[in-house]
Structures are given as structure tokens and as C-alpha cells.
C-alpha positions as CSV (number, residue, x, y, z in Angstrom):
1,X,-20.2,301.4,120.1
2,X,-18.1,302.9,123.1
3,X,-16.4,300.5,125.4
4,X,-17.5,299.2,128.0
5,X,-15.2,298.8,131.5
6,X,-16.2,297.9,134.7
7,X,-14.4,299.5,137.8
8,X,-14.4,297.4,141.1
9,X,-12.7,298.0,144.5
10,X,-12.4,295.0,146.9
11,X,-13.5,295.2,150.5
12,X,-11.5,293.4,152.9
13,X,-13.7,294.9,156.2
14,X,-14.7,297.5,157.1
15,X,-12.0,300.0,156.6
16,X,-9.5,298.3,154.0
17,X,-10.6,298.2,150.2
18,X,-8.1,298.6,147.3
19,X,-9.4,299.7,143.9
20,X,-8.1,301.2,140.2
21,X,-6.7,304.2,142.0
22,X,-4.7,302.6,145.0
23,X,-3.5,299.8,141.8
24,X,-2.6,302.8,139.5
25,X,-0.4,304.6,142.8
26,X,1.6,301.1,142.9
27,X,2.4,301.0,139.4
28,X,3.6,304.4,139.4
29,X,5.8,303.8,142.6
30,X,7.1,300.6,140.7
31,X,8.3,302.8,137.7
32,X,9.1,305.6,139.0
33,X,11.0,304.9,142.1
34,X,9.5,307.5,144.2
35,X,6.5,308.1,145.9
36,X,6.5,311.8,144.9
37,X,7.0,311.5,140.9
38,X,4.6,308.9,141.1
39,X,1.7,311.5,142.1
40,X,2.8,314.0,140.1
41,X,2.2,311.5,137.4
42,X,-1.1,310.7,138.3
43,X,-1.7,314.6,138.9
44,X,-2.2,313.8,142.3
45,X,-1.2,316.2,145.1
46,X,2.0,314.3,147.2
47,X,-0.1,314.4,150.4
48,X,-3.3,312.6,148.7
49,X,-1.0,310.0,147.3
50,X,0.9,310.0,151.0
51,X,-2.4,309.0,152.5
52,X,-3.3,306.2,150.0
53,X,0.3,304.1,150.8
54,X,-0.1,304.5,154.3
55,X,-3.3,303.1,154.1
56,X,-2.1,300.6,152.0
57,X,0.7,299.9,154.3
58,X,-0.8,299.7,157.7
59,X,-3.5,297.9,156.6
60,X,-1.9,294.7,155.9
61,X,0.7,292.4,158.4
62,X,3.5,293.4,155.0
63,X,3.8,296.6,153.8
64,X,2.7,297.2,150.2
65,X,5.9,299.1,149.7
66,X,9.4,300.6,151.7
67,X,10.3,304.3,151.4
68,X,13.1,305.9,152.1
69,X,13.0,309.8,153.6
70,X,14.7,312.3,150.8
71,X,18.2,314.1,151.5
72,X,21.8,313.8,150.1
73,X,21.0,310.0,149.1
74,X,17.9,311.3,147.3
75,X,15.3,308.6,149.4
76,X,12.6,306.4,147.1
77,X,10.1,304.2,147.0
78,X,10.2,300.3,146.2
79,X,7.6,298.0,146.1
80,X,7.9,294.8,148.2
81,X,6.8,291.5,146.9
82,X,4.0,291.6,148.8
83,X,3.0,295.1,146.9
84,X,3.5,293.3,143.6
85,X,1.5,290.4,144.3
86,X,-1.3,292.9,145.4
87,X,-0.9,294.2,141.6
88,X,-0.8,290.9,140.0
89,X,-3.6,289.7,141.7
90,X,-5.8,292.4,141.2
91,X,-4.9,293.0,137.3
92,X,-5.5,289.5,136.9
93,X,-9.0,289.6,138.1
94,X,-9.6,293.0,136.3
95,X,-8.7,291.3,133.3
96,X,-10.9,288.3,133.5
97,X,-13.6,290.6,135.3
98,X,-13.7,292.7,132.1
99,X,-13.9,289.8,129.7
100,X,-17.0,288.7,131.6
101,X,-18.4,292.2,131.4
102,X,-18.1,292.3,127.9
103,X,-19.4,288.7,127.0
104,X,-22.5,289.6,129.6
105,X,-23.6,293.1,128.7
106,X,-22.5,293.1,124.9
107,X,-26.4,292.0,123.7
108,X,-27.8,295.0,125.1
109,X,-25.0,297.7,124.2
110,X,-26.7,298.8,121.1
111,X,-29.4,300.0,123.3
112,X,-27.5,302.8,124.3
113,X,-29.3,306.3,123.7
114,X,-26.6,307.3,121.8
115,X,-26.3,304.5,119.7
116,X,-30.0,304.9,118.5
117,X,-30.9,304.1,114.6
118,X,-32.7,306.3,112.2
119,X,-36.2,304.5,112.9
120,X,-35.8,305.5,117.0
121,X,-38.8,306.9,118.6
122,X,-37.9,310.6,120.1
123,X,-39.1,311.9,123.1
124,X,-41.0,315.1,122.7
């Protein structure tokens, strides 16, 4: 049987939403230090993952997370506390969101097409 996974972005109005790609951006800030080898990990051009944190960033009172412009000090990214309760939040109801996934739509996964038995009528 393949696994099941449920993505989800929240809406907070019209024109702020965070989802599993804004999340992943954040994680990647939060390991790597920098905004720039966090899209390269995500092969993710520097100016699409630019666009996403300033989104992120103006759309809330906090920023999600601070930067620091590159140079002779060699500039960065952190995440605020703010930006990591943004994470936590949102991995916490992915997690329980998933379980409930699984517990709802596992009676009728072995109705997938390609998870058909020998005895399966074909379509001609």
C-alpha cells in the first residue's frame, strides 16, 4: 500500500497563508544559518526563497526571522522565537492532522487502482 499524506496550508485572510514549503524554508534557515544555503538546499533559486521570508515577515506584527546583509562579517539568517513557534505549531498539527488522515481514509486505501487483486474487473 503507498502512503498516504495530506498537505495543508493555513489561511489567515486573504493574502497570508503558510504551508509545507514556507515550513520547510524555516527549517532550512534554522540549520543552516543563512537564507541563501537554505535555498540552495531546497533547490530553490535565492530570489524565490527571498520572496517567501518577506512574505513571511511582513505579514505578521514579529518577524518570522532577522537577516543580516553579507560582507566581511559574512551576514545570516536566524529565526526569532516567533518563527519557531510558527514551526512548532504547525508540525504539531501536521502531525496530528496526518494521524487522522490515516485512521479516516485507511478502510478505503486498498481501493486504489493500483492496488487491484487478481479477480479485478479490467476496463476494455
Amino acid at each position: 500500500m503507498s502512503t498516504m499524506r495530506v498537505r495543508f496550508r493555513v489561511h489567515f485572510g486573504r493574502d497570508v497563508t503558510v504551508g509545507p514549503g514556507k515550513i520547510e524554508l524555516l527549517e532550512h534557515i534554522a540549520r543552516a544559518g543563512s537564507l541563501s544555503q537554505a535555498a540552495r538546499a531546497m533547490d530553490m533559486s535565492y530570489r524565490r526563497a527571498w520572496v517567501l521570508l518577506n512574505s513571511m515577515n511582513t505579514s505578521y506584527r514579529e518577524p518570522v526571522v532577522i537577516t543580516a546583509k553579507g560582507g566581511r562579517g559574512g551576514g545570516g539568517a536566524t529565526l526569532t522565537a516567533f518563527g519557531r513557534e510558527l514551526i512548532r505549531i504547525y508540525r504539531q498539527f501536521d502531525k496530528a492532522l496526518q494521524r487522522r488522515a490515516a485512521r479516516s481514509f485507511t478502510p478505503i486505501a486498498g481501493q486504489l487502482a493500483g492496488e487491484r487483486t487478481p479477480r479485478a474487473a479490467k476496463l476494455r
